[in-house]
C-alpha positions in Angstrom: 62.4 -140.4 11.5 61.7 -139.3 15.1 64.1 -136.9 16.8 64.1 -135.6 20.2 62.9 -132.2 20.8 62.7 -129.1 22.9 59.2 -128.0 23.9 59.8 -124.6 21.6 60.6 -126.7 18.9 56.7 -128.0 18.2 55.4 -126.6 15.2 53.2 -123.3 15.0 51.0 -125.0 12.0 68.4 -140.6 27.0 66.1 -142.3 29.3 66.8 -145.3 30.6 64.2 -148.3 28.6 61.8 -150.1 29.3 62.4 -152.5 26.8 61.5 -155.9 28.7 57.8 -154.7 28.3 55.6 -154.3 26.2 54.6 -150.5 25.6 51.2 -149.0 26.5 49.7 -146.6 25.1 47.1 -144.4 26.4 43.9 -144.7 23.9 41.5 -141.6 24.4 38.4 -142.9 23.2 35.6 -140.6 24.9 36.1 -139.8 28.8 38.5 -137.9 30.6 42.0 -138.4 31.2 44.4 -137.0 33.4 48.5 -137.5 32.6 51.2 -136.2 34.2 54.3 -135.6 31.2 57.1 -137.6 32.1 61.1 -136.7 30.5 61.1 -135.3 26.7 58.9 -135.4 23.5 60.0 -136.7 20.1 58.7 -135.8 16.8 58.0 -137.7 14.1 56.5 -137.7 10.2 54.0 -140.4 10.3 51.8 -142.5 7.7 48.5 -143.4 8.9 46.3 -146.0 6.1 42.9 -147.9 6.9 43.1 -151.1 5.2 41.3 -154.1 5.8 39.4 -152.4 8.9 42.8 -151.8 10.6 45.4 -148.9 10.8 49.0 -149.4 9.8 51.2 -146.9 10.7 54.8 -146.0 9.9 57.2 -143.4 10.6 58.9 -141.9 7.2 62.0 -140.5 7.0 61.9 -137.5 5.0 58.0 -136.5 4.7 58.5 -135.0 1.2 60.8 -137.7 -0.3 59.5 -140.9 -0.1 57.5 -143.8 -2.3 54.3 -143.5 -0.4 53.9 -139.6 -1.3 55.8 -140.2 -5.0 53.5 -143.3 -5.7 49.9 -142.9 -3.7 49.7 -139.3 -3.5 49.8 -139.8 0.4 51.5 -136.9 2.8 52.6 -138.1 6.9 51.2 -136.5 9.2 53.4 -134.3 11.7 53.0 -136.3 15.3 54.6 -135.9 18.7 54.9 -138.7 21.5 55.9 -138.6 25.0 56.0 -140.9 28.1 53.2 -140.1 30.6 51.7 -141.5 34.3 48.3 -142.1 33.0 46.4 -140.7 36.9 43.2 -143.6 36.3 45.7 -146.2 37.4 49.4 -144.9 37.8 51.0 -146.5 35.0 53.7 -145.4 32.3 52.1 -145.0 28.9 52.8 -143.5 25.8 50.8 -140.6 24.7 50.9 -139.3 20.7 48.9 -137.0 18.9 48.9 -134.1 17.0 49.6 -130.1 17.3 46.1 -129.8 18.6 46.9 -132.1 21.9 51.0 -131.1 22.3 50.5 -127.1 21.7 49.0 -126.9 25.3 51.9 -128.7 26.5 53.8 -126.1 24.6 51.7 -123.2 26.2 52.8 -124.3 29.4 56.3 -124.5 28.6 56.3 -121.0 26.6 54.6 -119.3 30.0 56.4 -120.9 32.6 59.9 -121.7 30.9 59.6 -125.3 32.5 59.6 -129.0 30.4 56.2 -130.5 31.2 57.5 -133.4 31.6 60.3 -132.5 34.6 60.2 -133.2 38.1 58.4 -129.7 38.7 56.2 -130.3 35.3 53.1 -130.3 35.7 49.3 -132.6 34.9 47.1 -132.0 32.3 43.3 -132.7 31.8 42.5 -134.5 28.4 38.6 -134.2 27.6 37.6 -136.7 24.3 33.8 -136.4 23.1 32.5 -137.8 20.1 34.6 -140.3 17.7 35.6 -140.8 13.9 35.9 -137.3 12.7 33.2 -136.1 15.1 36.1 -136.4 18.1 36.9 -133.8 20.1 39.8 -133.6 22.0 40.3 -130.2 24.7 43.5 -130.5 26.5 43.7 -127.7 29.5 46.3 -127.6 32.2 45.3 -128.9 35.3 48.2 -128.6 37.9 51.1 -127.8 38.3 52.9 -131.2 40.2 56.4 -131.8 41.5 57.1 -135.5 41.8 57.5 -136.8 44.9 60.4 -139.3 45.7 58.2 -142.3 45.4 57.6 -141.6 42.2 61.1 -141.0 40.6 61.8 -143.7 42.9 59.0 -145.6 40.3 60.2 -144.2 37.2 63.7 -145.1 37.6 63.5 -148.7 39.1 60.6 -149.0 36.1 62.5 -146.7 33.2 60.8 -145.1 30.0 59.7 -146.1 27.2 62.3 -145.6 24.6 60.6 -143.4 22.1 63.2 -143.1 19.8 63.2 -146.9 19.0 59.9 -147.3 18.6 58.8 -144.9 16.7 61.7 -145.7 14.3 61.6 -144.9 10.7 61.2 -147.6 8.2 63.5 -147.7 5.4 61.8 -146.6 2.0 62.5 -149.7 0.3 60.2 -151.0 3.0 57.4 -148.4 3.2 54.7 -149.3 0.5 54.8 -152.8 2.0 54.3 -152.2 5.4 51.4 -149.7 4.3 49.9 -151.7 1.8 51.1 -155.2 1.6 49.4 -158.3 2.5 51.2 -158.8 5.5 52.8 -155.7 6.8 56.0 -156.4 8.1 57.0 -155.4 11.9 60.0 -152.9 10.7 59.8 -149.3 11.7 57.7 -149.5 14.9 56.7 -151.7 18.0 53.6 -149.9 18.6 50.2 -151.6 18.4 48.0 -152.5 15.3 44.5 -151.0 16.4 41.3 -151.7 14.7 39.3 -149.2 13.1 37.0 -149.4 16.4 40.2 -149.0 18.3 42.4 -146.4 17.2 45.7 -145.6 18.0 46.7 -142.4 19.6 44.7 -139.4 20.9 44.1 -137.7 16.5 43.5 -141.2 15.0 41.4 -140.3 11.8 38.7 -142.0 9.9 40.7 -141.5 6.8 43.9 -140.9 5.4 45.8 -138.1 6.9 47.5 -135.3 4.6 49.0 -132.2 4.9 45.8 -130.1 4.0 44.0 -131.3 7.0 43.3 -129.3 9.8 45.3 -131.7 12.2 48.0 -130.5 10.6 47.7 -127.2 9.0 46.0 -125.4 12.5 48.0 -122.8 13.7 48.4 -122.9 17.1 46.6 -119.8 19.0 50.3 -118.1 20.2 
């Protein structure tokens, strides 16, 4: 399940929708990327499974009670999302990841007892190199940006994506399906099916994510 969350509240180890279009998200393959954070971050307890040459995703409800653990041996990993103005080209996207990417954010919060993602939040520099489990992803603050009235102006005539809805859980009865099924059903999330060439989110592995990978199990340097 994904839950709204305060910027303290990111592990150690309502906005109005957007829902007449379809949501964006921002892929970091290698490059730079500038975003500026945009309202608040939710969490979430995520499966991630290669089959066929594609991800499938789904968003669990309790990561330690569920089929996919019980029955594959399978842990989610632990993922935050928030909305973001993607500098390249202006436009709202979606931005997930990891602790890795979302403890900076929380750096900045923890130091300057702002949200990131208010009007007097502040840009961030995203640097990916390499790809598979060779990427790299640095994320350093970049500047500190107030937004101007033509761009709440923007955000409100345009509105957020409405993270809560999709990155909804999917019902247990429902998980192993969507995972592993033939044809994966569309319940528990809106977001797109990548191929293995093309993966989602800014911490996309090569394999199948569990709690004893270093995604996940990094302590975050404060």
């Amino acid at each position: 399940m994904s839950q709204v969350i305060e910027w303290n509240q990111i592990s150690e180890g309502g906005n109005k929708s957007n829902s007449g279009s379809k949501a964006v998200f921002l892929r970091l393959n290698a490059g730079t990327y500038v975003v500026r954070l945009i309202g608040t971050l939710v969490a979430m307890n995520k499966f991630m499974v290669e089959k066929d040459g594609r991800w499938r995703s789904a968003v669990c409800e309790d990561p330690n009670n569920n089929p996919v653990t019980k029955n594959h041996g399978l842990n989610p990993s632990e993922r935050y999302a928030i909305n973001v103005i993607d500098r390249a080209d202006g436009e709202v996207k979606i931005l997930e990841g990891g602790v890795k990417v979302f403890g900076e954010f929380k750096k900045y919060y923890k130091h300057t007892q702002k949200n990131p993602g208010g009007r007097d939040g502040a840009d961030f520099k995203i640097v990916v190199t390499g790809a598979g489990r060779s990427k790299k992803i640095v994320t350093t603050f970049e500047r500190n940006t107030v937004l101007t009235d033509d761009e709440v102006n923007f955000l409100k005539e345009r509105g957020l994506n409405k993270l809560e809805e999709i990155f909804k859980s999917t019902p247990d009865a429902e998980l192993e399906a969507k995972l592993f099924g033939d044809s994966p059903s569309t319940s528990g999330t809106t977001e797109q099916k990548p191929s293995a060439n093309d993966t989602l989110g800014v911490e996309a592995p090569s394999g199948n994510i569990s709690f004893n990978t270093e995604e996940v199990s990094e302590d975050l340097p404060f």
